[in-house]
C-alpha positions in Angstrom: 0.0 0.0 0.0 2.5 2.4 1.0 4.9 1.6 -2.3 1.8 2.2 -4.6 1.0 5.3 -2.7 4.6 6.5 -3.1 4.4 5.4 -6.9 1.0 7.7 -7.7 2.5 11.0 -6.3 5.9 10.3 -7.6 3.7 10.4 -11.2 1.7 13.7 -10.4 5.2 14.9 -9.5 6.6 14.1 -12.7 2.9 15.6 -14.2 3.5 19.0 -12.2 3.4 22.4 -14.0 6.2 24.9 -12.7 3.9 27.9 -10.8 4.9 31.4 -11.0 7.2 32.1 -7.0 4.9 33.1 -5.1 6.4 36.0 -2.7 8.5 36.9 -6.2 5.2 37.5 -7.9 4.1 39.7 -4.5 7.2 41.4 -4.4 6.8 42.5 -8.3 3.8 44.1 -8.2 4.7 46.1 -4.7 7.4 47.0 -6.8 5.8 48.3 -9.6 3.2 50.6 -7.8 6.5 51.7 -5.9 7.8 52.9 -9.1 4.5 54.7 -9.6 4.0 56.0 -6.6 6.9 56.7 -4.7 4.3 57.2 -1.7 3.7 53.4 -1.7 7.5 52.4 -1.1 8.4 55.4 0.6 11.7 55.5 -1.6 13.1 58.6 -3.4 14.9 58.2 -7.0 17.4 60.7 -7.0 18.0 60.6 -10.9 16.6 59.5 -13.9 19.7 57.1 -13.9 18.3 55.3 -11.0 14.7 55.5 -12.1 16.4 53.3 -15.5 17.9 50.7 -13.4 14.9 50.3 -11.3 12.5 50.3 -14.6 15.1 47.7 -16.2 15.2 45.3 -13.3 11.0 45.2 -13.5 11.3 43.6 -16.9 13.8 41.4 -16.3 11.6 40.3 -12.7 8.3 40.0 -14.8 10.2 38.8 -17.6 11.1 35.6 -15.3 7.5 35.4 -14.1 6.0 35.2 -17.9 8.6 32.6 -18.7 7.3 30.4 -16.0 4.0 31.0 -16.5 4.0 30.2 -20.2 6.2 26.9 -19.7 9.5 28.5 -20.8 7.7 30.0 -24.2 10.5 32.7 -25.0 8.7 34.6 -27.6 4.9 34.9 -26.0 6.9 35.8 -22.5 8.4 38.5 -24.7 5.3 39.5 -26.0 3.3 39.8 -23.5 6.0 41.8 -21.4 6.4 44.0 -23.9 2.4 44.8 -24.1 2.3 45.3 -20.6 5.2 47.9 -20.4 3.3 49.7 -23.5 0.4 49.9 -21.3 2.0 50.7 -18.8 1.3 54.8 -18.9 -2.2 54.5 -19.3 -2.9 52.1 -16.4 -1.1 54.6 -14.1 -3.2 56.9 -15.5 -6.3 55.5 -14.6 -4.9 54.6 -11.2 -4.0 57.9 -10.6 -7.8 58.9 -11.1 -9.0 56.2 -9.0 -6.6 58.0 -6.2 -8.5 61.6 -6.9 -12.0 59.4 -6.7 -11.5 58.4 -2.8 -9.8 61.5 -2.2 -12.9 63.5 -3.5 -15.2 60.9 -2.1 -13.6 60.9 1.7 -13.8 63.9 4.2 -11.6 61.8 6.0 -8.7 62.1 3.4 -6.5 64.6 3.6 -4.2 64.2 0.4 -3.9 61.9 -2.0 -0.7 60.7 -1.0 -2.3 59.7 2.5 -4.9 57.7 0.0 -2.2 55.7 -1.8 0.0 54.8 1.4 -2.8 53.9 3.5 -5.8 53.5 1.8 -6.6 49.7 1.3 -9.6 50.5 -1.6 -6.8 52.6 -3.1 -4.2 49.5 -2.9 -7.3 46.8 -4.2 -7.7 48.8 -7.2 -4.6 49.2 -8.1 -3.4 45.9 -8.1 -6.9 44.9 -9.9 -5.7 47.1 -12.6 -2.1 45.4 -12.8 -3.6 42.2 -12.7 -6.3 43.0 -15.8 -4.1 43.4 -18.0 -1.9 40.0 -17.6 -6.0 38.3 -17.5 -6.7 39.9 -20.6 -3.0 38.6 -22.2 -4.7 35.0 -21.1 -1.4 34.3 -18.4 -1.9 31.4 -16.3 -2.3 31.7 -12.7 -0.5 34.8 -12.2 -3.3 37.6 -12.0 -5.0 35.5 -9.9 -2.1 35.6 -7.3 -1.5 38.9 -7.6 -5.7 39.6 -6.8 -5.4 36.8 -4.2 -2.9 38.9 -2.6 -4.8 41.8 -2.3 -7.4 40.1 -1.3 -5.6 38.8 2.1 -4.1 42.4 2.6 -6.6 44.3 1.7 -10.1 41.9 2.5 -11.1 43.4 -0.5 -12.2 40.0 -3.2 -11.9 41.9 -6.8 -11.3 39.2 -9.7 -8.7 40.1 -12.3 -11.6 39.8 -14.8 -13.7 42.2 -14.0 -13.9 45.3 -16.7 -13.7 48.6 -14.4 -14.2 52.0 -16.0 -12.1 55.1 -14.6 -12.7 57.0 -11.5 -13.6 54.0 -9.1 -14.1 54.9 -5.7 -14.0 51.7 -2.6 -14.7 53.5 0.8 -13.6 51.3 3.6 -14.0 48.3 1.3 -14.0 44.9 3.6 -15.8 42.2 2.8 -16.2 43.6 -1.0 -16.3 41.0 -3.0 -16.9 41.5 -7.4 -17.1 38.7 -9.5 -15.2 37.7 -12.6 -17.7 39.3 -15.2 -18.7 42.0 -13.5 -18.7 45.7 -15.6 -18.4 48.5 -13.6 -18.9 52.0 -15.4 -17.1 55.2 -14.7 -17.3 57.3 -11.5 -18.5 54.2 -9.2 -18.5 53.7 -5.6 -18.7 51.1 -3.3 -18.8 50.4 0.5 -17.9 47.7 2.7 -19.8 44.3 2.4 -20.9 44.9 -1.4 -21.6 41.2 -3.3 -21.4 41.5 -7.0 -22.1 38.1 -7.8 -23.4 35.1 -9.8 -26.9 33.9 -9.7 -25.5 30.1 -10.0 -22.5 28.6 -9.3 -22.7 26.0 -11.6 -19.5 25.2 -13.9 -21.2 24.8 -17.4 -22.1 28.6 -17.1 -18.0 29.4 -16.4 -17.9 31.0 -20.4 -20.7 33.2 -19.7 -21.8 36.7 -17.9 -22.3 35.4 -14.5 -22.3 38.7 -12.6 -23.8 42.4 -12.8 -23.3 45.3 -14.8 -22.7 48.8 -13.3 -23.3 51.7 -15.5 -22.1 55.0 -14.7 -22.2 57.2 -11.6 -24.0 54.4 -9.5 -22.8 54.1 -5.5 -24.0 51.0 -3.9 -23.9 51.3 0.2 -22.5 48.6 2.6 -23.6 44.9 2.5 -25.6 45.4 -0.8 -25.9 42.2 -2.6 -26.9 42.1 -6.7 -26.4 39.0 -8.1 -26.8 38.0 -12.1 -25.0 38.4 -15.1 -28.2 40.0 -16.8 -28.7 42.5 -13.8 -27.7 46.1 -15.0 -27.8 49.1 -12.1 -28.8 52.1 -14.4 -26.6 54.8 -14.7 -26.9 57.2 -11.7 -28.7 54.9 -9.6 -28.5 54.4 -5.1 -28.4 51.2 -4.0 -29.1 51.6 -0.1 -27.6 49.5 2.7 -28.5 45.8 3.0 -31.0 45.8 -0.3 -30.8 42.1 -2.0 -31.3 42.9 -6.1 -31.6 39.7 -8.6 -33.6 42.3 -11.5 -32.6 45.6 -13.3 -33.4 48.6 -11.9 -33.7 51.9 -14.3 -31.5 54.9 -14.8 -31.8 56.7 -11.6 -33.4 54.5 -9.4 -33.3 55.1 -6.1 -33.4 51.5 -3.9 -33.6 50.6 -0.5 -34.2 48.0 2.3 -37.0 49.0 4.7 -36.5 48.3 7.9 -39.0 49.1 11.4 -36.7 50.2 14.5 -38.5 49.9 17.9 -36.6 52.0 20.5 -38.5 51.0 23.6 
């Protein structure tokens, strides 16, 4: 028994598909929202010299993680970390709006440097956006890790599929949790405990829209839960506290969960 047990996971071993290195894969994307924001690392490039060196050691790091993610495939590695550098500008552009969104959005915010170190809606987002782009390249397991890791810092569940338009706004942001085929318009906001999620969770509905649509200027508040791929919050719509949504609701809908409180 023991020698046939031995035999079957000396096979899976020999089956095994090298994984992207963990902590390396956390330590890149710290690294590259360091680079953007110098808030996030606390470090200060002195010259552009230094700001080279650091920008050519990131490709070389993700360069390493493509390779093992695509089972040593030189050229798609290449390609893919060539597309992400390209893109590079505009993601830290629309990360740098999601940064003026909470700071707008929070009395409590006083800069938006304070949003970017501390913030962990701010850091969610951020990483969300880093990891989009290697989902939409199709790389295996790594923008999962790097929303997995978010996830655990921040409690904040965002799957790298999810399409998210500019000017996203998480207050507090526990307990969050936005499903892979969620689309989420421009100038959103959520709050802590907000489900966007799937109707079913059976696996022969994994290629289609599982989860709700967001269209523009819609804030949902805390532990709101709207479930469906065919739900679509209208554009400008208030989704109060605690409401429980399975249907479409019209442009500027206004929705909420009553409630009787006895004070006796």
């Amino acid at each position: 028994m023991k020698i046939e047990l031995i035999k079957k996971l000396h096979e899976s071993h020999k089956a095994f598909v090298e994984l992207p290195e963990i902590d390396f894969s956390y330590q890149f994307i710290d690294q590259v929202l360091g680079f953007l924001f110098p808030e996030h690392s606390r470090k200060r490039y002195k010259s552009v010299h230094e700001l080279d060196n650091v920008y050519d050691s990131l490709k070389g790091n993700l360069f390493e993680l493509l390779m093992i993610s695509f089972d040593n495939d030189e050229v798609t590695a290449e390609k893919v970390m060539h597309s992400f550098w390209n893109q590079l500008p505009t993601i830290y552009e629309s990360i740098k709006k999601d940064a003026q969104a909470i700071y707008v959005g929070d009395p409590a915010a006083y800069s938006q440097s304070e949003v970017i170190l501390t913030y962990p809606g701010f850091y969610a987002i951020a990483v969300h956006r880093l990891a989009h782009v290697f989902y939409q390249f199709k790389v295996p397991y790594l923008p999962r890790i790097l929303a997995e890791y978010a996830h655990r810092k921040t409690g904040i569940d965002i799957h790298p599929g999810a399409s998210i338009g500019e000017n996203f706004c998480i207050d507090h942001g526990t307990g969050i949790v936005i499903g892979e085929t969620s689309v989420i318009g421009n100038n959103v906001k959520l709050y802590q405990g907000v489900t966007l999620g799937a109707l079913s969770v059976d696996k022969n509905l994994a290629q289609t829209k599982r989860h709700p649509t967001l269209e523009d200027d819609v804030v949902i508040y805390s532990n709101a839960t709207i479930l469906g791929g065919g739900t679509i919050i209208g554009k400008g719509s208030i989704v109060g506290g605690n409401v429980w949504l399975i249907e479409s609701i019209p442009p500027h809908s206004r929705v909420y969960h009553k409630e009787e409180v006895v004070i006796k």
